[in-house]
N, C-alpha and C positions, 0 to 999 in steps of 0.2 A: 504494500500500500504506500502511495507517495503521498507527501502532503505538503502543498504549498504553502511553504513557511513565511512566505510572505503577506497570506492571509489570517496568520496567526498574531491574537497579541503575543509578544516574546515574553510575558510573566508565564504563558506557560511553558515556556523551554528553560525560562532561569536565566541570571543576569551575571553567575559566577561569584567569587569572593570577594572581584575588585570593588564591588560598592557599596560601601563603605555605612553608607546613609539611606533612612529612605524616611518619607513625610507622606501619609494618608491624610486626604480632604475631603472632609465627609461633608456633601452638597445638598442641599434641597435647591429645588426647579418654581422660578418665582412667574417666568413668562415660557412656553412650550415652544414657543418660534426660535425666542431665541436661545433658548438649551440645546436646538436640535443645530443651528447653525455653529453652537459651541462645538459640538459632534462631530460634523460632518467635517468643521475646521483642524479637530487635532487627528480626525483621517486619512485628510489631505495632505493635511500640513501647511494649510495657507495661511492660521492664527499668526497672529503678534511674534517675532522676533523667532519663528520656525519652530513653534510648537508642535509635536505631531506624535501618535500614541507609534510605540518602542512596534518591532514585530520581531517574530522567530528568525528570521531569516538574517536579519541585523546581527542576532548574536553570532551569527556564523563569522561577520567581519574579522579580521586580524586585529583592528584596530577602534574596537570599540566606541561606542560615541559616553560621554562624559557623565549623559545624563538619560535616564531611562522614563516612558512616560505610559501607562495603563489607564483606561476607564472602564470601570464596571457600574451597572444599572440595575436597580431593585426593578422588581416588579412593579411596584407604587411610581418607579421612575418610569417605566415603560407607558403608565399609565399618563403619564404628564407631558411626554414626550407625544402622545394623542395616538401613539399605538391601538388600531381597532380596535372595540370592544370582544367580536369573533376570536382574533389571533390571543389576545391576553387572554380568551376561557381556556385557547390549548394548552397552555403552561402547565406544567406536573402541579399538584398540592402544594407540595412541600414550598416551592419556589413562590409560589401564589399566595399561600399566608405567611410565608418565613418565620425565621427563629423562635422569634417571642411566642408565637401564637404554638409552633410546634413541641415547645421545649414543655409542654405539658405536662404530668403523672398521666399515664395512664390508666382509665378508673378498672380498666378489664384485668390488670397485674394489681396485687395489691401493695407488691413489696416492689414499685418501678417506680423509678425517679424520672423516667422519660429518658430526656438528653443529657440527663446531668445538671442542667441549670434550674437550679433549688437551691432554697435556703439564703444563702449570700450571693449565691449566682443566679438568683430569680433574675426574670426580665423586669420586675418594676426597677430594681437598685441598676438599670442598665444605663451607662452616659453614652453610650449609642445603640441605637436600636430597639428602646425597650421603650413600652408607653406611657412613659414617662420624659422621653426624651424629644427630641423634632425628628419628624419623618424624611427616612432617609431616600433621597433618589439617587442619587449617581454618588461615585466613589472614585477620583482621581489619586491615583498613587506616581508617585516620583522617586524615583530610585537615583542615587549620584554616587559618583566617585570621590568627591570632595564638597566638603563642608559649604567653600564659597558658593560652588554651580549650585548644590540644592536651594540655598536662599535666593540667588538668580534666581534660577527657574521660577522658584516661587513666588516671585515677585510678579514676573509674566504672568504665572497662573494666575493671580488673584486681581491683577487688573483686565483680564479675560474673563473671570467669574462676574465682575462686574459688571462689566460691557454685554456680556451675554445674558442677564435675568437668572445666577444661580446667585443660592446663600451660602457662606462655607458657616455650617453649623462649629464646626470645631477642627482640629487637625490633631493627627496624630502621629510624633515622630519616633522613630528605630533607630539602631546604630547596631552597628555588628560587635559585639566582644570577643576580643582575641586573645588566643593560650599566650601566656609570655614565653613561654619555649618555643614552639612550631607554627605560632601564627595560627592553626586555625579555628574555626568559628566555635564557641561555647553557646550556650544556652546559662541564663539565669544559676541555674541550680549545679550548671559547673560541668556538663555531659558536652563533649562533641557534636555537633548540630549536622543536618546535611547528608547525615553517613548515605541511608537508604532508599534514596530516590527513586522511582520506578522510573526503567527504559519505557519510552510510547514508541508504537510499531510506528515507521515511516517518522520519525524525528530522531535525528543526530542524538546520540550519545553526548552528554555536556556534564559528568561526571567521571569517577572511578569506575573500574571492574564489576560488574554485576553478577553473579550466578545466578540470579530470579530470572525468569524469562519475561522478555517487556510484556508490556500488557497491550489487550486492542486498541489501536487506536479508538473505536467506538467508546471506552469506559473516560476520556479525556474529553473528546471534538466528538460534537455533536455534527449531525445532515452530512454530505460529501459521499453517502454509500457506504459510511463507516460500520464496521460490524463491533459491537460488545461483547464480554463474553460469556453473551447469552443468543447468540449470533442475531442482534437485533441491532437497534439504533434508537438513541435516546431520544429525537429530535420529534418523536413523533408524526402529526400534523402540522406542525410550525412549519412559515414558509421558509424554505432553504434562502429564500434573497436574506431573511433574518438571522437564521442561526448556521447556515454551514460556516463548518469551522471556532464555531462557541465553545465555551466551558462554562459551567458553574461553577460559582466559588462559596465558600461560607468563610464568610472573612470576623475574624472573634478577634477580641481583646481581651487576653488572658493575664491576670496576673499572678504571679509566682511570688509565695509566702518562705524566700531565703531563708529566714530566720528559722522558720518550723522545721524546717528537712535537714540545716543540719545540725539542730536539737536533735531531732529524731535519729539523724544516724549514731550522735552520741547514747541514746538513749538504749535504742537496740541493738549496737555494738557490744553493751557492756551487759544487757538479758542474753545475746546471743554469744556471747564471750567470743567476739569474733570481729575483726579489722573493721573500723568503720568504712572504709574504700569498699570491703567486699560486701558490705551490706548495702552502698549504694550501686555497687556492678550487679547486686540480684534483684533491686529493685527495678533496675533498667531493661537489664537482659545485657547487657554491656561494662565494663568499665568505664569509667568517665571519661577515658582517653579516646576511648572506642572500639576498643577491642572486642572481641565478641567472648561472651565466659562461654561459649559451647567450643569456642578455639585453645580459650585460654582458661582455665577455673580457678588458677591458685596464682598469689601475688608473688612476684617477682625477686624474693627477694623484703625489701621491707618498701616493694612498689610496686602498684600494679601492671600488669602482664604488656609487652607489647609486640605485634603481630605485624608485616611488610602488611603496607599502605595495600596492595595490591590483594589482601586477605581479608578487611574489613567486612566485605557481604560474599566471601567464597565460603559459605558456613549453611548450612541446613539444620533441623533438631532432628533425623533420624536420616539412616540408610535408605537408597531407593535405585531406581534403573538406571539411569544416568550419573549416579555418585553412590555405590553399592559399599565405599569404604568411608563414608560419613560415621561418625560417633552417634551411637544411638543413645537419645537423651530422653527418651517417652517419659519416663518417670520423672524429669527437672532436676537430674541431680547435680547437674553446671546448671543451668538458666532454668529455673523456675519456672512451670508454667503459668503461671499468674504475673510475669517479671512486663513491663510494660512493653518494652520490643516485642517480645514472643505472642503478646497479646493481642497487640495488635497487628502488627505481622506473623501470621502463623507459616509462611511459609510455604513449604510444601505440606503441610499438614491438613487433612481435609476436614479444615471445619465448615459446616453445613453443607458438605458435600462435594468440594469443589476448593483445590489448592490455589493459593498464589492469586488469591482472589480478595476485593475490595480496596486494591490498592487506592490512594489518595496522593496528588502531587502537593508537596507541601511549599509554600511562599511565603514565610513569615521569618519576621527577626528581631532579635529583641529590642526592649523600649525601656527607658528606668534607668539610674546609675546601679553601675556593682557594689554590692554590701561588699565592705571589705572583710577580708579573712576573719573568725572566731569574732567579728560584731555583731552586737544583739538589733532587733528588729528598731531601724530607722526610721518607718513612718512614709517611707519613699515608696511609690508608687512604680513597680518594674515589672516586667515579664514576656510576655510575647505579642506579635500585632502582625495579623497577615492574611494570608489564606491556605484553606484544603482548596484543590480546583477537582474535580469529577466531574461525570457525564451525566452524572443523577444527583440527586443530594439526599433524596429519601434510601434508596438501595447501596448506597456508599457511606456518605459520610452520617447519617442521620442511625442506618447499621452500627455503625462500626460505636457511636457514642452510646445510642440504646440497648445496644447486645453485647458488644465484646467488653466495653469499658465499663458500662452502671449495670448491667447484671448483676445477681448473682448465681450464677452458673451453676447448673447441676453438671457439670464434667468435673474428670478426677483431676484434682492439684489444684480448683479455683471456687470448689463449693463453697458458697458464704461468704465470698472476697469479690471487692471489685477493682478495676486497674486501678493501682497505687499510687503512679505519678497524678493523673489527672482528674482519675473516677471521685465520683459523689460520696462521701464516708458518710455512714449510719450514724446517729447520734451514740454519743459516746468515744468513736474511734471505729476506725477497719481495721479490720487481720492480713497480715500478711505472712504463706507458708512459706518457707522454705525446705524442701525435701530433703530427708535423708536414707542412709540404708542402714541405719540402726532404731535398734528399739529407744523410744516407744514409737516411731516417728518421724513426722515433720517438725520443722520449729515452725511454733503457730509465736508471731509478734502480733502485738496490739495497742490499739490509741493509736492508729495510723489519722490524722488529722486530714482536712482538705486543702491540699497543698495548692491547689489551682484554681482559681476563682474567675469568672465570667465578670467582664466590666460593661463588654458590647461585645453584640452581635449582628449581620445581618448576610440575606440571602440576595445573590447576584449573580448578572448575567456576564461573562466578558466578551460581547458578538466579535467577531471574526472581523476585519478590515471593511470588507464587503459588508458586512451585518452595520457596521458602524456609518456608512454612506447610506444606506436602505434605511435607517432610521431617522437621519438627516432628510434625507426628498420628503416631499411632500406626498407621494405615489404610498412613501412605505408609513406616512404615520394616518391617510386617509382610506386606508383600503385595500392596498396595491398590497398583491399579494406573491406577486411573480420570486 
């Protein structure tokens, strides 16, 4: 399958380490004319001082351009944008009521949180996206290489926000944190970022090594004849002038509770009389560096394991046809099956019937200052801000939060537990096993706190180059359905 990258926005092929910066503008649509000429201008590229949204094909250059540009479109934006009545009923659900509305309990489970966003992560306490907050339409993200170009840029943007009848409700900036040894990207709570990308069929590789097998193009881009892998296509009845070549995204603002996680790993380092390192590599399914504990299980030394670059995802949890001399780990005695990687990447493992499935392209990076080493909670607001991008949002990403993370699973190694990094914790605290092959047991840890908290969320479209000009005419927001 080929896929012309040049009708792709490049936020789904990735923009690399070089950038450094990135600033989300969360927009509300004040006049529909002129939102759609905002549109159709950073399509083209005829705005103010060469504004023009980033594509896949771009990243392919040697020489990158400076500064990277994305717009994504809520449904409610689609609607402002004077998108037909007809075409807005074909939207899936999920996309149609978004976040807030979906993030529900289910009254049918008694024991479901939904998506997770409960409690401190309700959608009321949301400062984007939640109904409490201003409705969101459109989503302009800017990615840079340097600190200067992003306020450039921003500056352009916001006197084109003006000129064209959007509001920027609020913005929201990232920054990438880097290891002081090897330079690359952490996450908040101090994990290597990045590691496990999924290959898309018909899009260049723009990471490491994989041993997964990429996934359909269909479970990414939407329309173009793409097949999922359920040999269907997302796009349904939507006109292809709209969506070939689309993504969903569910773009969240997450913030990471530093201070608890590494209390915590002091806490159950010393119940489980064991390295606080190793007790944060079984919460992961990784060591912090990124090693994998089903490559590596035991620290190094008096530090944790480390594996050629080139070995990060050549790892499975069990033996199979094409790698018959894999470590077989069924029972989690290196990686836990309840360990956040394993959880939600199972891998070749066939849960619900069907391996190396549900993958989600991840676009996000952190936000917040770094807590300095052994400092107690500062009051700072940090964590993640980005997006998952899929084909689906209910069969992908809405899965993956409802079932594999807030469960609690009746499978062996995860009954009673839900993912540790980011899952919903039961009042009082979650459990977390760790297996072993001595009596009595597992080590059951508990007062797992909720380390990851929902600030904002919401659900988007990012149309394809073509999708973005079709939204612009007047053909694609009166009717035209070509």
């Amino acid at each position: 399958m080929t896929v012309d990258l040049a009708d792709v926005q490049g936020l789904v092929r990735g923009y690399g380490p070089r950038f450094e910066f990135a600033r989300h503008f969360i927009l509300g649509i004040r006049a529909g004319a002129g939102a759609r000429s905002f549109v159709g201008g950073l399509a083209a590229g005829t705005l103010g001082d060469g504004l023009k949204v980033t594509t896949a094909a771009e990243r392919s250059r040697e020489e990158r351009p400076s500064s990277c540009l994305n717009i994504a479109v809520t449904w409610p934006g689609l609607n402002e944008l004077e998108v037909p009545d007809g075409v807005l009923a074909k939207f899936p659900p999920a996309f149609r009521l978004g976040p807030a509305v979906r993030a529900g309990v289910d009254p049918r489970k008694p024991n479901s949180v939904g998506l997770g966003d409960v409690g401190n992560s309700a959608p009321d306490r949301w400062r984007v996206g939640g109904p409490n907050a201003p409705e969101v339409h459109i989503i302009v993200s800017l990615y840079a290489q340097f600190e200067d170009r992003l306020n450039d840029v921003s500056g352009w943007l916001r006197e084109a926000f003006d000129t064209y009848g959007l509001t920027e409700h609020c913005h929201r900036d990232a920054r990438a944190l880097r290891d002081a040894d090897d330079g690359s990207s952490r996450v908040h709570f101090g994990y290597r970022d990045g590691i496990a990308q999924p290959l898309i069929e018909g899009i260049p590789a723009t990471g490491g090594p994989d041993m997964q097998p990429p996934v359909p193009t269909g479970d990414v881009l939407l329309g173009c004849d793409y097949e999922n892998s359920f040999r269907g296509n997302y796009a349904g009845d939507l006109p292809n002038a709209l969506v070939d070549n689309a993504t969903y995204g569910a773009f969240r603002i997450l913030y990471q509770d530093v201070a608890a996680f590494e209390d915590l790993l002091d806490d159950w380092s010393k119940a489980a009389a064991a390295d606080r390192e190793l007790i944060a590599a079984k919460l992961m399914g990784r060591w912090r560096n990124g090693t994998p504990l089903v490559l590596a299980p035991k620290m190094a030394g008096s530090k944790p394991p480390i594996v050629p670059e080139g070995d990060l995802n050549a790892f499975d949890y069990a033996p199979n046809d094409d790698h018959p001399a894999f470590y077989d780990d069924a029972q989690g005695l290196r990686c836990p099956i309840g360990a956040h990687a394993r959880r939600l990447n199972p891998r070749g493992g066939r849960v619900m019937g069907k391996s190396h499935s549900r993958r989600l392209v991840r676009r996000n990076m952190p936000y917040g200052p770094e807590l300095p080493s052994g400092a107690s909670d500062d009051g700072e607001d940090r964590g993640l801000v980005g997006y998952f991008l899929c084909g689906d949002l209910e069969t992908q990403w809405e899965f993956i939060q409802a079932t594999w993370v807030n469960q609690d699973l009746a499978t062996h190694g995860i009954r009673r537990t839900r993912e540790p990094i980011g899952g919903a914790q039961p009042a009082g605290g979650g459990t977390f096993a760790i297996p072993t092959n001595q009596s009595p047991g597992p080590i059951m840890l508990r007062g797992l706190p909720n380390l990851v908290i929902t600030r904002g969320s919401a659900y988007c479209l990012l149309p394809g180059i073509g999708g973005l000009r079709h939204l612009a005419s007047r053909s694609g927001s009166n009717g035209g359905t070509s």
